[in-house]
OpenMM code with the backbone's topology and positions (N, CA, C; nanometers):
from openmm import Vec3, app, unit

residues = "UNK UNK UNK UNK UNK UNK UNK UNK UNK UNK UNK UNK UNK UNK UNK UNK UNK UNK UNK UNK UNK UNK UNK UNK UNK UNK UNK UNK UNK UNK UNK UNK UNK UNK UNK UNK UNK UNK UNK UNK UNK UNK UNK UNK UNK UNK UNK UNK UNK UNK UNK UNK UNK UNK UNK UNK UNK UNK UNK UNK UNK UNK UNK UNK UNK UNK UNK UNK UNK UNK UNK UNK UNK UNK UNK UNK UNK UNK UNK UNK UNK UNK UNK UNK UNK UNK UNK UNK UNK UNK UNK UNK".split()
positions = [
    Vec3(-2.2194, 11.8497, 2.6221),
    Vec3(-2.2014, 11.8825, 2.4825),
    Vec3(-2.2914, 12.0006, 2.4450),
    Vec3(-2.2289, 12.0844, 2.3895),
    Vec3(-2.3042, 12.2309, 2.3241),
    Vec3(-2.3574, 12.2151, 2.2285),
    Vec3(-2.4895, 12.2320, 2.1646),
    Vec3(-2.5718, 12.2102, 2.0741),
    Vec3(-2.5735, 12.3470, 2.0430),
    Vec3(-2.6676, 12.3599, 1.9359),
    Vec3(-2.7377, 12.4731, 1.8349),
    Vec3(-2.8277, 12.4072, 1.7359),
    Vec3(-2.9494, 12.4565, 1.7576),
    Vec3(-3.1179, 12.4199, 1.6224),
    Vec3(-3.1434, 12.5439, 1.5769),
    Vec3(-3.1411, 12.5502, 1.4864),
    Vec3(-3.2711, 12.6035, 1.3929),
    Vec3(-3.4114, 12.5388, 1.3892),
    Vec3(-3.5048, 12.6111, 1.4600),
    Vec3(-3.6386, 12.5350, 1.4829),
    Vec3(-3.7551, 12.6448, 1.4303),
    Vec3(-3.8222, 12.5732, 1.4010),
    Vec3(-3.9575, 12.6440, 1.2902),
    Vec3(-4.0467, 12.5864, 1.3778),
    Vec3(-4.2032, 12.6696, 1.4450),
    Vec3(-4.3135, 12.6413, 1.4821),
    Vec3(-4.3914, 12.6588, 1.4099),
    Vec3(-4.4920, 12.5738, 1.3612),
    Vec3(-4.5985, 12.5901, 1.2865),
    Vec3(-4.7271, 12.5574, 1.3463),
    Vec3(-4.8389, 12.6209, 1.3309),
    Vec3(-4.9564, 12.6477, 1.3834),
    Vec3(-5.0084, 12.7963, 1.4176),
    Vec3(-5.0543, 12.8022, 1.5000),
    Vec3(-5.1521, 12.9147, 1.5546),
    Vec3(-5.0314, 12.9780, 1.6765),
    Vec3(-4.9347, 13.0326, 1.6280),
    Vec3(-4.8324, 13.0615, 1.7030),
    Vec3(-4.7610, 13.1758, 1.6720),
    Vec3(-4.8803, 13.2706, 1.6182),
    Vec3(-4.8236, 13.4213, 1.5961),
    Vec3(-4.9535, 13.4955, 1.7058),
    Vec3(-4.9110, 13.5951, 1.7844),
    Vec3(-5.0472, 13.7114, 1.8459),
    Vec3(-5.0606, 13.5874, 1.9567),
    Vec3(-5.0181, 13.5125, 2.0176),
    Vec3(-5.0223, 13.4387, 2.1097),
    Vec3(-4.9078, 13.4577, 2.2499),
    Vec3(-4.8400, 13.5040, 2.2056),
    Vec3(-4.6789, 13.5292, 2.2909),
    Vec3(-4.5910, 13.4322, 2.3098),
    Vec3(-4.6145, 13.3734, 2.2007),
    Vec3(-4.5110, 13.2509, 2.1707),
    Vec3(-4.3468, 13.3090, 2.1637),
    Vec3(-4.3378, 13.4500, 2.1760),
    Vec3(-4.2045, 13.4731, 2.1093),
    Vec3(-4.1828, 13.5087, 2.2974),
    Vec3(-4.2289, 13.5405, 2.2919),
    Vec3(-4.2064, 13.5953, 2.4846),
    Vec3(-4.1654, 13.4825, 2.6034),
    Vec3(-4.2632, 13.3757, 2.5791),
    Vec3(-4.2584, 13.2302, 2.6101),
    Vec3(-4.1292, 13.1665, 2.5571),
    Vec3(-4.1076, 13.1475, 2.4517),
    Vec3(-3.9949, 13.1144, 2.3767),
    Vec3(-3.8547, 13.1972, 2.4579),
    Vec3(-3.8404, 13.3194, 2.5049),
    Vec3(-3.7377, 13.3815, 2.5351),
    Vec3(-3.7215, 13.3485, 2.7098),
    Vec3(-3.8200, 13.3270, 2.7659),
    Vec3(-3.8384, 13.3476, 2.8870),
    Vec3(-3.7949, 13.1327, 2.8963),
    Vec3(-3.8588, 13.0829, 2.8394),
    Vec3(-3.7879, 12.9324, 2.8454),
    Vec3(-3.6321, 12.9203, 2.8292),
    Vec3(-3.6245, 12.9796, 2.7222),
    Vec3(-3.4726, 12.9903, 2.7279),
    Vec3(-3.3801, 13.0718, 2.8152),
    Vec3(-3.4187, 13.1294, 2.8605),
    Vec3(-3.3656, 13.2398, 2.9355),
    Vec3(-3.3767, 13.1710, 3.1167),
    Vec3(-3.4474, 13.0931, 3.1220),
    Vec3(-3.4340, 13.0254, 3.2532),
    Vec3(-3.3624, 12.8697, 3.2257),
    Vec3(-3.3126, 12.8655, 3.1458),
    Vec3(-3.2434, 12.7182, 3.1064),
    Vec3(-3.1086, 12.8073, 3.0954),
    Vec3(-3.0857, 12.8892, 3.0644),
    Vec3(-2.9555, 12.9557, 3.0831),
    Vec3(-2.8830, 12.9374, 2.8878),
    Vec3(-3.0228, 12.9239, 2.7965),
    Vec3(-2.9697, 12.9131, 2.6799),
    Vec3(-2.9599, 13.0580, 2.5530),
    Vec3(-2.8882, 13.0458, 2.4741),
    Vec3(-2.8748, 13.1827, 2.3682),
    Vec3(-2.9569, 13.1224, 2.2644),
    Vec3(-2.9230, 13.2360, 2.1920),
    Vec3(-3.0437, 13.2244, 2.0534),
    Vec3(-3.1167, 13.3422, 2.0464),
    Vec3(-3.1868, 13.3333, 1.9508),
    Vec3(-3.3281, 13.4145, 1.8747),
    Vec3(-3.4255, 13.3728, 1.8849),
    Vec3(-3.5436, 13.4229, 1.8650),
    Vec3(-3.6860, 13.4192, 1.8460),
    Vec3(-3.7301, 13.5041, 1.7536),
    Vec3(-3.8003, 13.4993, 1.6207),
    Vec3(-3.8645, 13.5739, 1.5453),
    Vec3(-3.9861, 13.5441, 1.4517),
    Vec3(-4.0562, 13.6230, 1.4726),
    Vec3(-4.1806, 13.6062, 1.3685),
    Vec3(-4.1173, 13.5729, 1.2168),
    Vec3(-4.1898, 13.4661, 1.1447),
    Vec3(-4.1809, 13.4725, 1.0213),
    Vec3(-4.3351, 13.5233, 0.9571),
    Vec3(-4.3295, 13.6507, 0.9105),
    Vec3(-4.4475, 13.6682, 0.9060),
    Vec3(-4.5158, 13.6670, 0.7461),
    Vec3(-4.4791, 13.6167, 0.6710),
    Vec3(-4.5029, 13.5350, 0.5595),
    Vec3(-4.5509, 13.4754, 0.5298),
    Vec3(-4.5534, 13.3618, 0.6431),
    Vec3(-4.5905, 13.1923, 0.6160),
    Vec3(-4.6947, 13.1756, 0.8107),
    Vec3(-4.6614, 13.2886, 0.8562),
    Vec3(-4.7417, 13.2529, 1.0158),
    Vec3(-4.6676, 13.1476, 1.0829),
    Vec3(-4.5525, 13.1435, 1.0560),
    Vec3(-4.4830, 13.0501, 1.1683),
    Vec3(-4.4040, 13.1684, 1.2739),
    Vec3(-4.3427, 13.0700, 1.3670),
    Vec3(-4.1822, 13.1038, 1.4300),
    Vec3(-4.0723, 13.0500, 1.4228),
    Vec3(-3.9914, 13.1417, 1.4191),
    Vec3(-3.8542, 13.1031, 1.3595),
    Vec3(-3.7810, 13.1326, 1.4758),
    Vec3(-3.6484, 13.0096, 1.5378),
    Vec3(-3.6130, 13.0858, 1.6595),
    Vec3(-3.4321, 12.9940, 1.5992),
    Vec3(-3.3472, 13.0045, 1.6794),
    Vec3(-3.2153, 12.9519, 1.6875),
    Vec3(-3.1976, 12.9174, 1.8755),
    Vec3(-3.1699, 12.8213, 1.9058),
    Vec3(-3.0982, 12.8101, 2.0469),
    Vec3(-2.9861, 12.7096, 2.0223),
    Vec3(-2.9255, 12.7455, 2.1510),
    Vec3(-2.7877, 12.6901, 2.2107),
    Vec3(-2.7866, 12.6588, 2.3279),
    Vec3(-2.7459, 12.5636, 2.3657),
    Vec3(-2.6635, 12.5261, 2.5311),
    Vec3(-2.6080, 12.3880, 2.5218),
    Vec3(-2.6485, 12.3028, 2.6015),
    Vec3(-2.5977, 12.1997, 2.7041),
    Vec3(-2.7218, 12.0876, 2.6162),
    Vec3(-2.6578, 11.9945, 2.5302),
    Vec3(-2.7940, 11.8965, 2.4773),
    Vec3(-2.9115, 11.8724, 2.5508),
    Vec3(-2.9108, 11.8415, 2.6636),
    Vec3(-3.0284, 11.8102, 2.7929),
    Vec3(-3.0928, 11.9586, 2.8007),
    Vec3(-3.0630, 12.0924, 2.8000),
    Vec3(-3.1553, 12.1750, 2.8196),
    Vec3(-3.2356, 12.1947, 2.6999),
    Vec3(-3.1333, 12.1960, 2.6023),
    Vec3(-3.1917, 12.2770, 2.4634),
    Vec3(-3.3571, 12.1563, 2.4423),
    Vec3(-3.3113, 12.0211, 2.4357),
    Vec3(-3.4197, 11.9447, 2.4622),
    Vec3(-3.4916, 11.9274, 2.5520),
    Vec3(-3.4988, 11.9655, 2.6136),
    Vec3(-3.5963, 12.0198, 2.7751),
    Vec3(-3.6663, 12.1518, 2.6875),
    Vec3(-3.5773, 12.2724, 2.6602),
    Vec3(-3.6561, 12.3898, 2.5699),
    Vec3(-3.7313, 12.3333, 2.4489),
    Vec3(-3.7015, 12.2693, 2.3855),
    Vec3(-3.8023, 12.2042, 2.2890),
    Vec3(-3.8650, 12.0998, 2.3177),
    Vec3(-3.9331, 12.0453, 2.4330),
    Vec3(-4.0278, 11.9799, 2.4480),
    Vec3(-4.1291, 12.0765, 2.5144),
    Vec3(-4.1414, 12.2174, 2.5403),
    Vec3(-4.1668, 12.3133, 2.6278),
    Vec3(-4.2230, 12.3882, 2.5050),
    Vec3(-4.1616, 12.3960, 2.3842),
    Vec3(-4.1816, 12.4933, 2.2538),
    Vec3(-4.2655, 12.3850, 2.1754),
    Vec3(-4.2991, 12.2683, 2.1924),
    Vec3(-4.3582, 12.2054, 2.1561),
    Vec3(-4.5141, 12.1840, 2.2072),
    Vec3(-4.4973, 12.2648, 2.3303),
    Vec3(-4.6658, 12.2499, 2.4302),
    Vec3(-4.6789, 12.3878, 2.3873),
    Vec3(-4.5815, 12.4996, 2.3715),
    Vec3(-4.5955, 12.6323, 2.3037),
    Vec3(-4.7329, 12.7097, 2.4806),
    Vec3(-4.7096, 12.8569, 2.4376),
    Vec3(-4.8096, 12.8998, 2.5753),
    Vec3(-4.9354, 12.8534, 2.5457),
    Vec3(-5.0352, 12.9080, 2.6699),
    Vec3(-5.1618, 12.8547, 2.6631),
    Vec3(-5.2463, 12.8707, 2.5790),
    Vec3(-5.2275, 12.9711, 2.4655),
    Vec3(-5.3361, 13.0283, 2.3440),
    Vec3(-5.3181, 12.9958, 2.2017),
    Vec3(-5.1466, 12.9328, 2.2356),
    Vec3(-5.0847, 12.8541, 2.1039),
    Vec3(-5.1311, 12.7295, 2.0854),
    Vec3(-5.1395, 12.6997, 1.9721),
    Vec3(-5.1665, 12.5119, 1.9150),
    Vec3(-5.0253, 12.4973, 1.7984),
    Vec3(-4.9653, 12.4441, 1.8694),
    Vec3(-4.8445, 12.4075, 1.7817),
    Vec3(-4.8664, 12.3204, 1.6797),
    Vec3(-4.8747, 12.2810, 1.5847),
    Vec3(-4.9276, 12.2059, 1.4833),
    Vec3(-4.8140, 12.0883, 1.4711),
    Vec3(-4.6986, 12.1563, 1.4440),
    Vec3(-4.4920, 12.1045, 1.4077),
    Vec3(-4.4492, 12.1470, 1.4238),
    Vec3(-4.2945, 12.1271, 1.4498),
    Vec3(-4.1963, 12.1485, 1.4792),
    Vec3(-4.0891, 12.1225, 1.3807),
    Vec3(-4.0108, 12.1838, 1.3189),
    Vec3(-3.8653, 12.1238, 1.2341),
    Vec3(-3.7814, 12.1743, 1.3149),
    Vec3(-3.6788, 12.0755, 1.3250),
    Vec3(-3.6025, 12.1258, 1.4120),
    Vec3(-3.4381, 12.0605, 1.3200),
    Vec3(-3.3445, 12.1757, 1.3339),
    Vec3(-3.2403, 12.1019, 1.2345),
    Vec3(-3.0839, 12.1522, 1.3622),
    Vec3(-3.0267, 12.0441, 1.3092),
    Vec3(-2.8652, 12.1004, 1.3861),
    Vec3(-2.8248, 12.1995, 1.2911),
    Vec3(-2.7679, 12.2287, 1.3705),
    Vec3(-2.6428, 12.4031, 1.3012),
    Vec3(-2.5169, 12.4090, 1.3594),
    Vec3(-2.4215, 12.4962, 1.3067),
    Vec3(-2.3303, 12.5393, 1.4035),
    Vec3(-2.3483, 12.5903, 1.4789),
    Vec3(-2.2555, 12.6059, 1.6049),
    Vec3(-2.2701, 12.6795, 1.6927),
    Vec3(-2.2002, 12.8088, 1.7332),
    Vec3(-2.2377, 12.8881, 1.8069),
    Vec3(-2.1933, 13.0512, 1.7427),
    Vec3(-2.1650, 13.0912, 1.8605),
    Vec3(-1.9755, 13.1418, 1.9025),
    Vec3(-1.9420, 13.1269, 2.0495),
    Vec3(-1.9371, 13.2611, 2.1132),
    Vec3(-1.9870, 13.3598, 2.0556),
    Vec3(-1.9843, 13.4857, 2.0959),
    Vec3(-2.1145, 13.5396, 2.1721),
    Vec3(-2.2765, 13.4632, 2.1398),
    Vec3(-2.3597, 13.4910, 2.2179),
    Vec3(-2.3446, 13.4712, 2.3812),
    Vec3(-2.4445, 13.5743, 2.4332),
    Vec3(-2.4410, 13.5876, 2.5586),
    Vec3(-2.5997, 13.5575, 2.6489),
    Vec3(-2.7095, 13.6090, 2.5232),
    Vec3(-2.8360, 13.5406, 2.5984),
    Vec3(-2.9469, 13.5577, 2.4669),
    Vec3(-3.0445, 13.5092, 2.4735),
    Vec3(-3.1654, 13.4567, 2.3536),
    Vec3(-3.2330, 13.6252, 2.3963),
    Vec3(-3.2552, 13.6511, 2.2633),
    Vec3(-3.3705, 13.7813, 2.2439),
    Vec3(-3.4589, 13.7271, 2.1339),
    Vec3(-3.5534, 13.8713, 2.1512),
    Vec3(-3.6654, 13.8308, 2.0473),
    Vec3(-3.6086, 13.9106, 1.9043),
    Vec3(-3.6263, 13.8768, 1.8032),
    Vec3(-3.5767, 13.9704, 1.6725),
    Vec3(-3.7149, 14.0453, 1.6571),
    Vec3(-3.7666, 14.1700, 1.6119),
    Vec3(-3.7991, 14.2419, 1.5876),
    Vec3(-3.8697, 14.2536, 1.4350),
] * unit.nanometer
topology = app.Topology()
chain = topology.addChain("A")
for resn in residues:
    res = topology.addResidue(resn, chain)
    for name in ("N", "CA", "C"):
        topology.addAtom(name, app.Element.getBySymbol(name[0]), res)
């Protein structure tokens, strides 16, 4: 079954390479989506897609966040899913 989240990191998870980590997890799970700074509020804002078992494999992984991050929370919400992506980047 094909999933899609909208997931928000909160903590110490900006200037860490959480967005790099974030792309490179997904990107070896074979999942699409975004990654982007919300730089407002100091979170991350990302979207993924795949196979239910990876995307939750990627978010238990975005939940340990890299080694300089302290993830504080996680929201994580269902969405639609969007059939034209081809692989997860970082937004800019």
């Amino acid at each position: 079954m094909i999933v899609r989240y909208a997931i928000v990191a909160h903590g110490r998870v900006q200037g860490v390479g959480f967005r790099y980590f974030a792309q490179y997890e997904a990107r070896r799970r074979g999942l699409t989506g975004w990654v982007k700074n919300c730089d407002a509020d100091h979170m991350i804002e990302m979207e993924v897609q795949g196979d239910v078992e990876k995307v939750e494999a990627f978010v238990d992984e975005i939940k340990k966040g890299p080694p300089f991050a302290r993830v504080e929370r996680i929201e994580q919400y269902s969405i639609p899913t969007i059939s034209h992506e081809k692989t997860f980047r970082i937004i800019y």
